[in-house]
Structures are given as C-alpha cells and as structure tokens.
C-alpha positions as CSV (number, residue, x, y, z in Angstrom):
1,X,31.8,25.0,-7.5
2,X,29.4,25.6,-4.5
3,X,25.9,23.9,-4.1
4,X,23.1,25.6,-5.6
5,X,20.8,27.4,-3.1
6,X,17.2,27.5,-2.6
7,X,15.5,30.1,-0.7
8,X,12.2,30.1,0.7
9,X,10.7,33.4,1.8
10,X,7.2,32.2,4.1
11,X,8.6,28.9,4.7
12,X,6.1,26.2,7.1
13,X,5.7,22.6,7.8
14,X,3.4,22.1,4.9
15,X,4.5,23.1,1.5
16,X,7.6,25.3,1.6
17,X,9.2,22.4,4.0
18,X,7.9,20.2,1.3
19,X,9.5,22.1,-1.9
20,X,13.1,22.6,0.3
21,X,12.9,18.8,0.6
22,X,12.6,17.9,-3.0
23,X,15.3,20.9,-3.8
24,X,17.7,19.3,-0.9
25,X,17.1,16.0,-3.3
26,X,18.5,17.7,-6.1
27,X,21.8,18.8,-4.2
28,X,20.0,22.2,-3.1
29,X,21.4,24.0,-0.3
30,X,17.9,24.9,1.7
31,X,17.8,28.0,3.6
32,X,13.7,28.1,5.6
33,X,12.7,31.6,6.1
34,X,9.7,32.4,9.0
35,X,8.8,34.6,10.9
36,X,10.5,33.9,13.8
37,X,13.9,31.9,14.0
38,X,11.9,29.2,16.6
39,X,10.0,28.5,14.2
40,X,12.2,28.4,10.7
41,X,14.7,26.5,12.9
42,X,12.7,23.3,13.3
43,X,12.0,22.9,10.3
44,X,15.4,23.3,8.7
45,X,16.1,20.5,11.1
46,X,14.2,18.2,9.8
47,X,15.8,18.3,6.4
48,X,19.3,18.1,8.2
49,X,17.9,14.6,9.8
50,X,17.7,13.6,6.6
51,X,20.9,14.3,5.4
52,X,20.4,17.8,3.7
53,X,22.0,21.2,4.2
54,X,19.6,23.5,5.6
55,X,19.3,26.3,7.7
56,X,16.8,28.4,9.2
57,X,16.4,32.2,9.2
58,X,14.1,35.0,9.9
59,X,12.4,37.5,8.6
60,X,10.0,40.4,8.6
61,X,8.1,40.0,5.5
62,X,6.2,43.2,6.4
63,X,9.2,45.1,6.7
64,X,11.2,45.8,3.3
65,X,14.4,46.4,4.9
66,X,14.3,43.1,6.7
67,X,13.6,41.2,3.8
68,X,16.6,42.8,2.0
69,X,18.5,41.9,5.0
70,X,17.6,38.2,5.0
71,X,18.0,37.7,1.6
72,X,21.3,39.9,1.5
73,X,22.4,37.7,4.3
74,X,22.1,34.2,2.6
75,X,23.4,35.3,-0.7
76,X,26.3,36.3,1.3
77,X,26.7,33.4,3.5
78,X,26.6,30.8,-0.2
79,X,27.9,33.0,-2.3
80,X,24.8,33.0,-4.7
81,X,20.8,32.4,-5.0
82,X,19.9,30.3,-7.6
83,X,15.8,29.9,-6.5
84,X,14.0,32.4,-4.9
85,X,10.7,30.8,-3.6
86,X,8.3,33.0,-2.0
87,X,5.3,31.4,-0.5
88,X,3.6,33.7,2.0
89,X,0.3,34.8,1.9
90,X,-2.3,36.2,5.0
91,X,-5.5,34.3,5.5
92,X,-8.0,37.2,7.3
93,X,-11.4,36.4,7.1
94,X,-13.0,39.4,6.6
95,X,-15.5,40.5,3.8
96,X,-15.2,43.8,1.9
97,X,-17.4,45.7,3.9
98,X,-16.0,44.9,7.2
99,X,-12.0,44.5,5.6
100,X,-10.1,48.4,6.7
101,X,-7.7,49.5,4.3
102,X,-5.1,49.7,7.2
103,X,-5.4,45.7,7.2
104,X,-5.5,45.3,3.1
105,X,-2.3,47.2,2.8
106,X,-0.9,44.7,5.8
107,X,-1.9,41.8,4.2
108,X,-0.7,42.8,0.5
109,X,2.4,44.3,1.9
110,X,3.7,40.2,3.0
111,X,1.7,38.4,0.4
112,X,2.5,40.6,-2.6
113,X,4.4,43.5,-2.4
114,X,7.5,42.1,-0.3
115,X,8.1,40.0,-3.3
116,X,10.0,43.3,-4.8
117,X,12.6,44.0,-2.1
118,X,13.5,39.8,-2.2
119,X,13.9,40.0,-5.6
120,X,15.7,43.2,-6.1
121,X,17.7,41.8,-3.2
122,X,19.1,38.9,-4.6
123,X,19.9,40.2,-8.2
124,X,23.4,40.7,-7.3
125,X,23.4,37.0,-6.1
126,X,21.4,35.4,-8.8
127,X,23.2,32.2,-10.5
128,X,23.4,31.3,-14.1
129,X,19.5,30.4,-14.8
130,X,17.9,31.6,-11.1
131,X,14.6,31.4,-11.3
132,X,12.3,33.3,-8.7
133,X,9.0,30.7,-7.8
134,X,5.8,32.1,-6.2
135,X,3.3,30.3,-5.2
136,X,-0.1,31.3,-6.5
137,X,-4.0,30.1,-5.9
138,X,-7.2,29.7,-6.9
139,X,-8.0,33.1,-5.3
140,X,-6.8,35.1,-7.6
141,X,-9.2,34.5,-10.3
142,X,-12.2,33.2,-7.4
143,X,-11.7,35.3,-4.8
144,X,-13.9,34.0,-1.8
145,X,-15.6,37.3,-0.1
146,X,-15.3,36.4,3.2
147,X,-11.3,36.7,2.8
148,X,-11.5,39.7,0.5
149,X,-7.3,40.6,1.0
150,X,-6.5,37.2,-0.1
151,X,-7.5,37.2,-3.6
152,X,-6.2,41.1,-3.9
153,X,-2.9,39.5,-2.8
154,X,-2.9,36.3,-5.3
155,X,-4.1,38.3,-8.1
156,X,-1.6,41.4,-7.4
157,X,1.7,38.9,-7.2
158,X,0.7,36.7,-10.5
159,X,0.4,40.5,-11.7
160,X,3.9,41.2,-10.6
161,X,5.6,37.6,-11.9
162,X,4.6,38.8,-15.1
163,X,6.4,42.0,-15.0
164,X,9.4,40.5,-12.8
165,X,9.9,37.6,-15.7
166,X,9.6,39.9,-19.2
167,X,12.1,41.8,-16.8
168,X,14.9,39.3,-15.8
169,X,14.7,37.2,-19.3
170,X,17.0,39.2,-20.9
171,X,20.3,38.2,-18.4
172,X,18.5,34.5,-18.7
173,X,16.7,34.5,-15.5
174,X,13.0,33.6,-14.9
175,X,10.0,34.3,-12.7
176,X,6.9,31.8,-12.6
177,X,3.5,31.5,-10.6
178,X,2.5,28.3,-9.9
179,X,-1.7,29.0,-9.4
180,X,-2.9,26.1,-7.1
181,X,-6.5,25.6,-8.1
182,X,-7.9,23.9,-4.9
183,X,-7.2,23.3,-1.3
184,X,-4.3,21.7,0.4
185,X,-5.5,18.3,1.9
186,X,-4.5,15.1,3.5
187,X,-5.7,12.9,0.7
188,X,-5.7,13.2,-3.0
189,X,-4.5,15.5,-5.5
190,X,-3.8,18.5,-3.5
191,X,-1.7,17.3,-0.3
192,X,1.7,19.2,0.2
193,X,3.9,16.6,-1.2
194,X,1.7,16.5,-4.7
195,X,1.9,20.5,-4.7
196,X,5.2,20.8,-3.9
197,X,6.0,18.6,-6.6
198,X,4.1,21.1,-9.3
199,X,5.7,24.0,-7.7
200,X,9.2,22.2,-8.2
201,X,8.9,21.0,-11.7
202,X,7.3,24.4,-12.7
203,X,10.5,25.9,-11.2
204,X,13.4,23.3,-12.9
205,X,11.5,23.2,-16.5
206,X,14.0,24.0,-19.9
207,X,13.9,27.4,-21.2
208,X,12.0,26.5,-24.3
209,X,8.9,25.2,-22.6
210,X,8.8,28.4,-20.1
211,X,5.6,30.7,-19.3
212,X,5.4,32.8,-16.4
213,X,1.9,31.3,-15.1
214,X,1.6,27.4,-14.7
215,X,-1.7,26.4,-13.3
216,X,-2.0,23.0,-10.9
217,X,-5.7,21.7,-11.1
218,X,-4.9,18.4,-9.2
C-alpha cells in the first residue's frame, strides 16, 4: 500500500509548511503547491532535511485549468489524494469604495472559487476517508473594511465547504473549515505551529465527531 498523500494548494513558510510538517509526521507524503516552483521548492526541501517525502509544484490558482493540471498531476504521480488542503487567500488593502470589481473577482477567483476545480480534480484520486481542509478566518464573520475582498473570500469558501461536505459524505469523504479567529504571531496562541496543529486535528478527527466548520479561538 502506498503512503498517504497530502496536498497543499497556497502552500508558504508559515502555515501550510507547518501543516505538511505535522502530515509528514504521520507518514504523509507532502506535495507544497505555490505559485512559482522557486518558491514551493524550498520549502518542500526543508521537510526532505528532515527526513520526509516532499515535493514542490506549481500552480496558477487564478487559472482553473492549471489547478486541474496540478492536482491531476500529483494524483497521478501517487496514485491517490487522501487530503486536499487549500490555504490561499489575497490580502489587498482596499475599502469598498475604492475595491473595482475587476480586482474582487481576482481575489475571490484564488481565495474561493479555485477551491472547485481542486476538488473536482482530485475526486477521481480521493482515498478511502479523503478529507478536503480549508483554511478559514476571522474575516468572514468581521470583515475589516479596509480589505473588503478578504472577508468576501473567507465567507464565500466556508459557504462552499458546506456544500462540498453534505456533497462528498455520501462516498465517506469530508470537507471542513477550520475559521482562525485571530492573527498569526510569533508568540502565543496563534503562531503557525499552534494553528497548524488545529488545522491538522480538525482534518484527522473520527467520523462521529465531524462538522464541516471548526472554529480556532486560540
């Protein structure tokens, strides 16, 4: 039997790298997915320093046909996908009066919307009890004005993990947002280690305890 495989879709140094790391612990094969290979590549390097199986990729999050290329590719490559974690999202610090519709759809188009085509794209690869992760905030439900897109994208993909989990649960797969309710620091309750270690137990929880939203308040 092959390793199980974690994918992150908008992986970085802070918490995807941290969420691959504690998935590597568990026997995960890691795949790092940015923007640009020189970038995913570092990082997946990292993990392999440490012992683990990782690899970096890239991908177009703003194009749908690249994302179903990526996630095609690494479903190919291990012969399954067993969590999908997508973690983008596009900090633009613009209020709603100066925010163009042109750059909402941009920024909802990677921090929402791309979810579909990763998903739909790795279906066909999904292992007994895949679980699709997305990582959520506080903006969703206290959007800040001043980054209007950013709340539209938080609350428009914990919208869409409802959907996508009343959807999969019938073949035994599940999809959860993890809402983070504060800011990532370098101390206390919300650094990227103490995150990703809500993200990760939100993702590996029993069937019986299940909800699609998990809140994080630190």
């Amino acid at each position: 039997m092959t390793a199980p495989v974690l994918l992150v879709l908008g992986a970085g140094p802070g918490v995807g790298l941290s969420v691959g790391r504690l998935f590597a612990h568990d026997g995960y094969v890691v795949v790092l997915a940015c923007r640009l290979l020189e970038e995913a590549e570092p990082l997946a390097e990292q993990l392999r320093t440490e012992g683990f199986d990782a690899h970096g990729v890239d991908v177009d999050l703003a194009d749908p046909a690249d994302v179903n290329r990526i996630v095609t590719e690494a479903g190919e490559r291990h012969g399954r996908i067993d969590v999908l974690h997508f973690n983008p999202s596009i900090f633009r610090q613009s209020d709603p009066l100066r925010l163009t519709v042109a750059e909402l759809i941009e920024d909802f188009t990677i921090g929402a919307a791309a979810l579909l085509p990763a998903v739909q794209a790795a279906r066909p690869f999904f292992a007994a009890g895949a679980r699709v992760l997305v990582t959520g905030s506080a903006a969703a439900d206290k959007p800040w004005n001043q980054a209007a897109s950013l709340g539209v994208q938080k609350a428009a993909v914990r919208n869409l993990v409802t959907s996508l989990d009343t959807t999969l649960a019938p073949e035994g797969f599940r999809a959860v947002a993890v809402q983070i309710n504060g800011v990532l620091a370098e101390e206390g309750a919300f650094t990227r280690g103490r995150v990703a270690e809500a993200l990760h137990a939100a993702a590996v929880r029993p069937l019986d305890e299940w909800t699609p939203h998990v809140t994080y308040d630190g």
